[in-house]
TORBA-508177 format. One record per residue (C-alpha): residue in one letter; x, y, z. Coordinates in steps of 0.25 Angstrom, whole numbers. Example, Ala and Ser with C-alpha at 12.3 -4.5 7.8 and 13.67 -1.06 7.14 Angstrom:
BEGIN
REC aa     u     v     w
REC  a    49   -18    31
REC  s    55    -4    29
***
This chain:
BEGIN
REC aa     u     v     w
REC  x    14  -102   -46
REC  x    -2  -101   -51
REC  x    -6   -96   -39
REC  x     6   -83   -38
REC  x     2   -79   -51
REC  x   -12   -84   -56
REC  x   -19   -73   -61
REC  x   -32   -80   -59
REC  x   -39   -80   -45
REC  x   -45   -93   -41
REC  x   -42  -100   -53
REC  x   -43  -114   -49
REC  x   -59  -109   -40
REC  x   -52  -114   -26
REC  x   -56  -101   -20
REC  x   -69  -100   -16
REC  x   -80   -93    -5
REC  x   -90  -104    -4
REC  x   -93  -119    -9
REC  x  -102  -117   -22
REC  x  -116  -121   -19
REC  x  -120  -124   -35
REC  x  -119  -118   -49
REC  x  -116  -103   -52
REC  x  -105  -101   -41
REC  x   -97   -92   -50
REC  x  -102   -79   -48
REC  x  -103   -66   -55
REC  x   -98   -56   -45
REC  x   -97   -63   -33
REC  x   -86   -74   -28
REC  x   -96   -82   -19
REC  x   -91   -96   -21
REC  x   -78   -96   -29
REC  x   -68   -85   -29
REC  x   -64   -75   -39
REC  x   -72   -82   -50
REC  x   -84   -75   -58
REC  x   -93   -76   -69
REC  x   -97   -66   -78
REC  x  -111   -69   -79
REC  x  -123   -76   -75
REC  x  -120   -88   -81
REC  x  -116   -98   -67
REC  x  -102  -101   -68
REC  x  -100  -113   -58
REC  x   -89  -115   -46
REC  x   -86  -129   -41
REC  x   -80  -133   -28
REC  x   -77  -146   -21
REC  x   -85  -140    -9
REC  x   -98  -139   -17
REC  x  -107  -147   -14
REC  x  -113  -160   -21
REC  x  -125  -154   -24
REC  x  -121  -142   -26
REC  x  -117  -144   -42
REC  x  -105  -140   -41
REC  x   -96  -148   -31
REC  x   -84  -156   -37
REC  x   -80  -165   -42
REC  x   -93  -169   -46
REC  x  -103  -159   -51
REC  x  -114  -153   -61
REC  x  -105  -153   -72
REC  x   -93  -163   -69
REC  x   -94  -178   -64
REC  x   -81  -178   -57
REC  x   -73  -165   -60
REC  x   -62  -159   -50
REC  x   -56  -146   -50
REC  x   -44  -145   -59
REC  x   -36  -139   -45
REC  x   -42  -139   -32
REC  x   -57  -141   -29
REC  x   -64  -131   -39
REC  x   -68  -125   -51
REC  x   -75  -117   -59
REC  x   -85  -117   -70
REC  x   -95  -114   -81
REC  x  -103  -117   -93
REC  x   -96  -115  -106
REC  x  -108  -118  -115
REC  x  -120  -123  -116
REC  x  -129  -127  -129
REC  x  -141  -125  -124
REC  x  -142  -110  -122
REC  x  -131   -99  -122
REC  x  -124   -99  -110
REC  x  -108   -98  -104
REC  x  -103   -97   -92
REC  x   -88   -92   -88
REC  x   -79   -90   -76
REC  x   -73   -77   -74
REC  x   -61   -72   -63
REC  x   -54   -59   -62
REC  x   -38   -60   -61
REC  x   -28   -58   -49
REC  x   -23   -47   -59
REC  x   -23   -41   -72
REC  x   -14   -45   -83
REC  x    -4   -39   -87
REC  x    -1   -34  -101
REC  x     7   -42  -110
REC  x     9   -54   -99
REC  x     6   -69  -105
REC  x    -2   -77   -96
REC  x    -3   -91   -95
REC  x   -20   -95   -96
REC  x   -27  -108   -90
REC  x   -38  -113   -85
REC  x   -44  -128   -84
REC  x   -59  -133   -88
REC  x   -67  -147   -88
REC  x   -78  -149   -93
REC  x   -91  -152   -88
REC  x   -95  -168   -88
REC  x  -109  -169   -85
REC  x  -122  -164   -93
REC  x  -132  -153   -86
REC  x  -144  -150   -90
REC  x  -140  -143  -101
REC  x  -135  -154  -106
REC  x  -122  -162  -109
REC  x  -108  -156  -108
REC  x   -99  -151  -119
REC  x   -86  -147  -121
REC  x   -82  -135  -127
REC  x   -68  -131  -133
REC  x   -65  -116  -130
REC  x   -66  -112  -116
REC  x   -59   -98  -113
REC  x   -53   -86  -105
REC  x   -57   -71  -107
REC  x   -47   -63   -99
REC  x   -52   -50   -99
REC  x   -48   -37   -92
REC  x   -59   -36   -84
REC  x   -71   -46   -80
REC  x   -80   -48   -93
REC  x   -96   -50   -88
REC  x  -109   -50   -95
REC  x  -118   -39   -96
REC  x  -130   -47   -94
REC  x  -128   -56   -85
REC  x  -136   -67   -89
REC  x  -130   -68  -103
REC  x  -125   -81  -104
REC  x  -117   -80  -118
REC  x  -102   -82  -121
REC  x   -95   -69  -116
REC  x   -90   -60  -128
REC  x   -75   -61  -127
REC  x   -66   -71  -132
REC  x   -57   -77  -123
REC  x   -41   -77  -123
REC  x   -40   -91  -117
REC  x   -48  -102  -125
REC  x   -47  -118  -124
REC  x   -42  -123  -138
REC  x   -54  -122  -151
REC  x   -57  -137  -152
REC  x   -52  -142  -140
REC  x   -64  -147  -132
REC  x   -62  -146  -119
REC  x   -70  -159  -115
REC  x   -60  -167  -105
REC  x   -69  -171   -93
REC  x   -59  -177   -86
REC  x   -47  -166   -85
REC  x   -48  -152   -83
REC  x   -43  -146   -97
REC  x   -35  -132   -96
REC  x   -37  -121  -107
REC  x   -25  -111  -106
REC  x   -17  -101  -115
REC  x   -10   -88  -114
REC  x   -15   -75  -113
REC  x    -5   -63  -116
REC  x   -13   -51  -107
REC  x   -16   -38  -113
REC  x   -15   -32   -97
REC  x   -27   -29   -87
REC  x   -34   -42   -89
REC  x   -41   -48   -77
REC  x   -52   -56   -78
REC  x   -55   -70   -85
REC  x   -67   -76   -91
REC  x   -67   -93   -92
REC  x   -78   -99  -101
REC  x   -83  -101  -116
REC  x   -83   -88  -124
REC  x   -89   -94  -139
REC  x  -102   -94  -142
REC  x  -109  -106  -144
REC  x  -109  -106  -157
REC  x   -93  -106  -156
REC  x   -94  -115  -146
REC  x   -89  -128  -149
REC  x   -92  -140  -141
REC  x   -90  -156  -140
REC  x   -95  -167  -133
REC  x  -110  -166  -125
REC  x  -122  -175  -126
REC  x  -137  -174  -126
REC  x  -142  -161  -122
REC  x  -138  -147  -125
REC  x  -126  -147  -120
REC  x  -115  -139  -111
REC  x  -100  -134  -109
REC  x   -98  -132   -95
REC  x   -82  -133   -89
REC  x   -75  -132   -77
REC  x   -64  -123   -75
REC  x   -53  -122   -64
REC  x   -37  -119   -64
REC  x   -39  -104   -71
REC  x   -27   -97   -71
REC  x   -18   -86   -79
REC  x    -3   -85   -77
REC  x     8   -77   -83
REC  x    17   -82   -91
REC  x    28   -76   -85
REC  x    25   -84   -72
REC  x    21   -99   -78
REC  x    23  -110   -68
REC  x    13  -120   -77
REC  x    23  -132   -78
REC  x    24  -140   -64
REC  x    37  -145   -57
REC  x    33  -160   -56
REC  x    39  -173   -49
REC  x    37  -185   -55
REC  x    41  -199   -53
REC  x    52  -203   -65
REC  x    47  -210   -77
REC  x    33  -198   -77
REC  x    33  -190   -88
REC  x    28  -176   -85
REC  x    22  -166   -96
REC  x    25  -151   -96
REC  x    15  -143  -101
REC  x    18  -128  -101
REC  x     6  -117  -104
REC  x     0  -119  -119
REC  x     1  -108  -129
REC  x    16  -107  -130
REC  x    21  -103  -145
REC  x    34  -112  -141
REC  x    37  -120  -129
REC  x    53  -124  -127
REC  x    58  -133  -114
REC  x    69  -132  -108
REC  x    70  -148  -114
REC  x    71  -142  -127
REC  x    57  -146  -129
REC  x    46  -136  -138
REC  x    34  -144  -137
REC  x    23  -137  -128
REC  x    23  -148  -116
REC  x    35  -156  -112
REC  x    34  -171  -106
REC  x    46  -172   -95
REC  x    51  -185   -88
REC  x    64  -180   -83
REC  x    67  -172   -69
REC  x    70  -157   -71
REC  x    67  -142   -74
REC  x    58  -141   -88
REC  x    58  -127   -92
REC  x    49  -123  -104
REC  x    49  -109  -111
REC  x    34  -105  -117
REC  x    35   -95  -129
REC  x    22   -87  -130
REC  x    18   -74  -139
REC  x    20   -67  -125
REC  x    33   -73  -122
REC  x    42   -85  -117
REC  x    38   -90  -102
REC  x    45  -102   -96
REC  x    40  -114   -87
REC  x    47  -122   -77
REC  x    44  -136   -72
REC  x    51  -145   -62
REC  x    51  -160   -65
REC  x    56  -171   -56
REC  x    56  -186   -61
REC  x    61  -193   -45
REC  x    61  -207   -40
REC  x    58  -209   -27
REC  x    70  -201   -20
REC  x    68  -190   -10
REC  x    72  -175   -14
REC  x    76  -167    -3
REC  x    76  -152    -1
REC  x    77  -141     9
REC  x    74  -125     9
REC  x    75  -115    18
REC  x    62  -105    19
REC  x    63   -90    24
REC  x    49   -86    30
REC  x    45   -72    34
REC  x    42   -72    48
REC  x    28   -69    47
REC  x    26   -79    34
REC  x    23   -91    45
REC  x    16  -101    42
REC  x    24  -102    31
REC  x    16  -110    19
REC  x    29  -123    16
REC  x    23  -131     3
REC  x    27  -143    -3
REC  x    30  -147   -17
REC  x    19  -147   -26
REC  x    26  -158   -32
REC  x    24  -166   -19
REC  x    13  -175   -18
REC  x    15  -181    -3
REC  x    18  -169     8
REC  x    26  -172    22
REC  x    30  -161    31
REC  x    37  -161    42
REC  x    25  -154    50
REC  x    17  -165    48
REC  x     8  -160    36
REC  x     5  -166    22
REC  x     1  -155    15
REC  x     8  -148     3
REC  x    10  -137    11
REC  x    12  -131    28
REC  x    13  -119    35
REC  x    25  -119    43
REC  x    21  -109    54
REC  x    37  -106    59
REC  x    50  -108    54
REC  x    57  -121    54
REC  x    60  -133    45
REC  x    49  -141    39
REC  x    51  -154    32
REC  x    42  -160    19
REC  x    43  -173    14
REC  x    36  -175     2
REC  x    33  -183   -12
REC  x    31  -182   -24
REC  x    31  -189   -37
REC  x    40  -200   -33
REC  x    48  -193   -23
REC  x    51  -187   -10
REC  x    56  -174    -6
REC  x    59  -167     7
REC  x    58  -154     8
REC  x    63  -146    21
REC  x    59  -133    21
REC  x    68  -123    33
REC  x    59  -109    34
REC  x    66   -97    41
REC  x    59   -86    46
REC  x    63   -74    41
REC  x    62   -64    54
REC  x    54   -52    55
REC  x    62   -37    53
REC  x    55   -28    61
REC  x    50   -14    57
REC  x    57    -2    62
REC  x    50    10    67
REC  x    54    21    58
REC  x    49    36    60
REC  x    37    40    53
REC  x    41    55    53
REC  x    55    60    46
REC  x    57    74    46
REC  x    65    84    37
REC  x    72    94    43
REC  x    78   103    33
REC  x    71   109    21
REC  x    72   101     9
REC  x    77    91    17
REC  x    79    74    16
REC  x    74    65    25
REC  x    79    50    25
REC  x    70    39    28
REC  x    70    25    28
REC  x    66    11    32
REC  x    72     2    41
REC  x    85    -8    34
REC  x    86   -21    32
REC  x    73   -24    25
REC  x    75   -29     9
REC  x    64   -19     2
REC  x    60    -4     3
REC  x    51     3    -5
REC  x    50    17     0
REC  x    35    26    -5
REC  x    47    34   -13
REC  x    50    21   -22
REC  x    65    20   -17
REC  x    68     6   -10
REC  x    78     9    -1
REC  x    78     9    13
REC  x    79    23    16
REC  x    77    36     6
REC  x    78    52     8
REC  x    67    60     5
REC  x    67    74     3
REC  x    52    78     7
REC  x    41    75    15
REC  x    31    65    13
REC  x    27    51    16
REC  x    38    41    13
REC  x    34    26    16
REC  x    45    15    14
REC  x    41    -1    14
REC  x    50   -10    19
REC  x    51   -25    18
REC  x    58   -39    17
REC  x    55   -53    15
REC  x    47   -51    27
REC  x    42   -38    33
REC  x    39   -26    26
REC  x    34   -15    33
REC  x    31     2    27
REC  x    34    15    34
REC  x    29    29    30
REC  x    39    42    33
REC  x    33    55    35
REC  x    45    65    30
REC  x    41    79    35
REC  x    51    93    36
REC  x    51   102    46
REC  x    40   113    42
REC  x    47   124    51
REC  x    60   123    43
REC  x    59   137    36
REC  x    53   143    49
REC  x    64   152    59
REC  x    61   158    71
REC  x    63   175    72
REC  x    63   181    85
REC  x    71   194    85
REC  x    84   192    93
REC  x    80   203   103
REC  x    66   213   105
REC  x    61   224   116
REC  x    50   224   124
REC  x    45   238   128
REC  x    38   240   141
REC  x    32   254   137
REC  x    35   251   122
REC  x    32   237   119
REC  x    28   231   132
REC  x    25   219   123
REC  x    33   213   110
REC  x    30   201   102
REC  x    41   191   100
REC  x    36   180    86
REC  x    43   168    82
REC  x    43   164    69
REC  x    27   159    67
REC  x    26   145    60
REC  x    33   134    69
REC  x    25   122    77
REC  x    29   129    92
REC  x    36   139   100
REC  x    43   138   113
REC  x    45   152   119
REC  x    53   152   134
REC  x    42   160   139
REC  x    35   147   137
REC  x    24   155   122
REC  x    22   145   113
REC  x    18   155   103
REC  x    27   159    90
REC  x    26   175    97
REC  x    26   179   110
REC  x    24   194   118
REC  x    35   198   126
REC  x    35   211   137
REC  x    49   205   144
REC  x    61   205   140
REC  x    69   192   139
REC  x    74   181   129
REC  x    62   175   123
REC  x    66   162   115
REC  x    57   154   107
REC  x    59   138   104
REC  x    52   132    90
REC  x    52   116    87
REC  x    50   111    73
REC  x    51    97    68
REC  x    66   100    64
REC  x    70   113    73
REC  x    69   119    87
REC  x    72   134    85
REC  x    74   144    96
REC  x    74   160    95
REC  x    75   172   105
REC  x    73   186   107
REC  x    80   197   118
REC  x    69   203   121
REC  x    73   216   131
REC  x    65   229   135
REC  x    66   241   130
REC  x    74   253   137
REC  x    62   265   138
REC  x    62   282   144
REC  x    50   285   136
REC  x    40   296   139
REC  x    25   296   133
REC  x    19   308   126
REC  x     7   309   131
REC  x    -1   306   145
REC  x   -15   309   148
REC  x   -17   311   164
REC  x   -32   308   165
REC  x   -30   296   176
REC  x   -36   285   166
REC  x   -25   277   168
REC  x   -17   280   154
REC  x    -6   287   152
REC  x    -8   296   165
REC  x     5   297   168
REC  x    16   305   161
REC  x    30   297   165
REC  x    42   290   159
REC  x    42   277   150
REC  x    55   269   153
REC  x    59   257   154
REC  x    69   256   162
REC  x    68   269   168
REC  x    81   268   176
REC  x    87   280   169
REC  x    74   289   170
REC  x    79   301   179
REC  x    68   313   176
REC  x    55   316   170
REC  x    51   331   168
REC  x    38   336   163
REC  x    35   353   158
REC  x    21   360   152
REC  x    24   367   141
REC  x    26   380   151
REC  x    41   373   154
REC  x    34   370   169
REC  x    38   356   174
REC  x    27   349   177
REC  x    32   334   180
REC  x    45   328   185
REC  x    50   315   188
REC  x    61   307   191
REC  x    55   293   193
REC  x    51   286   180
REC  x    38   281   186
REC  x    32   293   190
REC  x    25   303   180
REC  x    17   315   178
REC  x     1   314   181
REC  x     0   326   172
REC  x    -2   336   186
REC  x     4   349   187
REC  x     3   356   198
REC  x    -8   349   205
REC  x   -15   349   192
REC  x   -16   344   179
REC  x    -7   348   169
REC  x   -14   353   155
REC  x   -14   343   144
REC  x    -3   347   133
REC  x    12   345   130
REC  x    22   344   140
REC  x    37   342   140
REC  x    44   332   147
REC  x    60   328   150
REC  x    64   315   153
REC  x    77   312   159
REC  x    85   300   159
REC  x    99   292   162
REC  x   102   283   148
REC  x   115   278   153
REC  x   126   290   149
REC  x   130   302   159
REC  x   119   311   155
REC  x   105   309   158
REC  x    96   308   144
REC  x    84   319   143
REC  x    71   318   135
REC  x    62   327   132
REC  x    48   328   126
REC  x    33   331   125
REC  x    19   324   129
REC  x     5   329   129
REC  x    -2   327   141
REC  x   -15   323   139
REC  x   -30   327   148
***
């Protein structure tokens, strides 16, 4: 349970980068030896590890400072000079939390010392009384790193006033409870008092020093104590309860107040601590047995990709058999299956069968990454693929599918016990929505007229299809025909035509100038068709005809008899059939031009 919710890293100094070569292996800034683990000065704070070698100082058991001391837990430890009466000097051990605290929470504070056994050069060892914790929002340094003297705070943790902490023999905890203010996340282990209010015991010839080790540092809530252990003893043991100190009121579930409770009888011991903070509770399982065999049985579901799959034995369990052949607390079962522990402890034995099922993978689907909206203030439903226990969409709803009414970026996550997987919708709308085309139903093309009209789409959309084969929103038209354009937007394919038909034309010009340049030279009919043309006749202002036709191709040269006609107005008559009994007559002037 310490390691789920232990808010201090590396408490118990296991972790580490490198074997310590000799004193000073705590550093200030860097974690070259132990992890996690600081100090917050020059002053050389100590890391001792069974790999250290002998002549390194700092192996263990046997060291500098200890004739024969072994970690609390494990095969290290940490430590420092508390005082020393020679000159002012102090040393501490500093770590930053796995997370801040959080205001108005109870946490459960502890940490184990032993004291130094064997005299240095600065003399023989004391013992000291008031060793404590600063927890601080924020780490706490010097601003002179070579300034050796108590640090200016006063700690929330303390070891008791008078209780000298002098056992060379067991590892002594100091512990208490510490209500958070919120944010704190640093802590700071040593001697805080001056020297003056230093209070010291024991020592011999010499000046004299404090110097502990420290190990087991840890900071629980309240809320998830698991302090008291499930035990199995052999009948006739008596096992002693001890719950965290500092409770104003301790009631067990035996009726008991008293702050421990001594048990000799198998079954569940609950025990309520009353703090200034609140009540918490503590559980422990106590089995008295007599040689018999417990059996149990339990069926495992494991996620498919969870192999190997970690199987662990009772910490109550002293001997370990599994049915793989290993005697280790613990194996990896690398595939589904049933595996067998035998197993005693405290004067019994116990079989355990353990059945692991593997819970089987459900595979992604492909969903689209694109949804379109293809009416103005449209919805749009998206969703994720069924049968999966949880579904949080960007949104915040948790269903598996939702509408939305705009575009944007919609991701959803998707899980159960075993798979989880995420997939991000695009929503888009149609930008053509509002967009129509608007080609006139019909138009005329005028040979003499308009040789050449221009028929435009609506400007705006992605493409245009005409069945002329343009690709262009207008297009120039000199034929008559149905002309038909095609559009595609993301939602739509429009279509639209135009009748496009030539215009009926008996036209004369009113004016020619016969100087053989090659422009207007010619005097003659403009019509189109020019089926019902029957005559063309040209007078001078004297009444004298000077030009006549009958065939809308031919026209006056501006010659009159064998010569060229003055320049001035003339008068011309144009007759024609339009489709009634009686021919239809024009008539009117033009100026010839020289």
């Amino acid at each position: 349970m310490q390691a789920q919710t232990d808010l201090v890293p590396n408490g118990d100094f296991e972790s580490f980068s490198a074997c310590p070569i000799g004193f000073s292996c705590i550093e200030a800034s860097t974690f070259t030896w132990v992890d996690n683990w600081l100090r917050p000065s020059e002053a050389t704070s100590d890391y001792f590890h069974e790999c250290a070698s002998g002549f390194s100082e700092v192996s263990i058991p046997e060291n500098y400072f200890f004739t024969y001391q072994f970690a609390r837990s494990g095969v290290a430890y940490g430590g420092f000079y508390a005082y020393l009466n020679l000159f002012l000097y102090r040393e501490y051990l500093q770590v930053e939390l796995t997370e801040p605290m959080e205001p108005g929470t109870c946490y459960y504070v502890e940490f184990w010392v032993a004291p130094a056994e064997q005299a240095d050069f600065f003399g023989d060892p004391f013992a000291i009384d008031e060793i404590g914790m600063y927890i601080s929002n924020g780490r706490i340094t010097v601003a002179d790193p070579f300034d050796y003297s108590p640090l200016d705070v006063i700690p929330q943790i303390v070891s008791p006033d008078g209780f000298f902490l002098s056992d060379t023999l067991n590892w002594m905890k100091i512990s208490g409870i510490y209500v958070a203010e919120g944010g704190e996340d640093w802590i700071t282990i040593g001697n805080f008092k001056s020297d003056a209010d230093t209070e010291t015991e024991g020592g011999g010839m010499g000046e004299g020093l404090a110097y502990y080790g420290l190990d087991d540092v840890s900071i629980i809530s309240l809320e998830a104590i698991d302090i008291l252990p499930d035990t199995i003893l052999c009948a006739g043991d008596i096992l002693t309860l001890t719950p965290p100190e500092g409770a104003d009121l301790y009631i067990w579930n035996t009726g008991d107040t008293s702050a421990t409770l001594e048990v000799f009888e198998t079954g569940t011991y609950i025990v309520e601590m009353q703090f200034p903070c609140g009540s918490f509770f503590d559980t422990a399982e106590v089995v008295f047995s007599i040689d018999d065999v417990t059996l149990s049985s339990s069926t495992i579901e494991v996620c498919y990709n969870a192999f190997p799959f970690t199987l662990e034995g009772s910490d109550l369990y002293d001997v370990f058999n599994w049915s793989t052949g290993a005697t280790t607390a613990s194996i990896e079962a690398e595939e589904p299956g049933t595996y067998v522990l035998s197993a005693f402890g405290g004067c019994a034995s116990f079989v355990d069968t353990f059945i692991i099922v593997s819970i089987e993978q459900v595979p992604n689907e492909t969903l689209p990454d694109t949804v379109l909206i293809c009416e103005a203030f449209g919805t749009a439903d998206i969703f994720a693929p069924p049968f999966f226990e949880n579904y949080l969409w960007s949104t915040g709803e948790n269903t598996p599918a939702i509408t939305v009414g705009g575009t944007g970026f919609f991701t959803v996550d998707y899980s159960n016990s075993c798979d989880a997987y995420s997939h991000t919708y695009t929503v888009i709308t149609d930008p053509y929505l509002e967009l129509e085309l608007n080609l006139p139903e019909q138009a005329q093309v005028c040979p003499f007229g308009s040789p050449v009209i221009v028929l435009n789409a609506t400007n705006g959309f992605p493409s245009y299809q005409w069945n002329i084969g343009a690709g262009s929103a207008a297009i120039e038209v000199t034929e008559a025909g149905v002309y038909t354009v095609e559009v595609t937007t993301y939602c739509r394919t429009l279509t639209d035509s135009t009748i496009v038909t030539t215009c009926e034309v008996m036209s004369l010009p009113n004016a020619f100038s016969p100087n053989n340049d090659g422009i207007n030279d010619l005097f003659s009919v403009i019509c189109n068709p020019c089926d019902g043309f029957t005559g063309l006749y040209l007078y001078n202002r004297w009444g004298e005809l000077v030009f006549e036709t009958n065939d809308p191709t031919i026209g006056w040269d501006g010659i009159f008899n064998e010569k060229d006609a003055e320049a001035g107005a003339y008068v011309y008559l144009l007759t024609f059939e339009n489709g009634s009994d009686t021919p239809s007559m024009e008539k009117g002037s033009f100026i010839l031009i020289r």
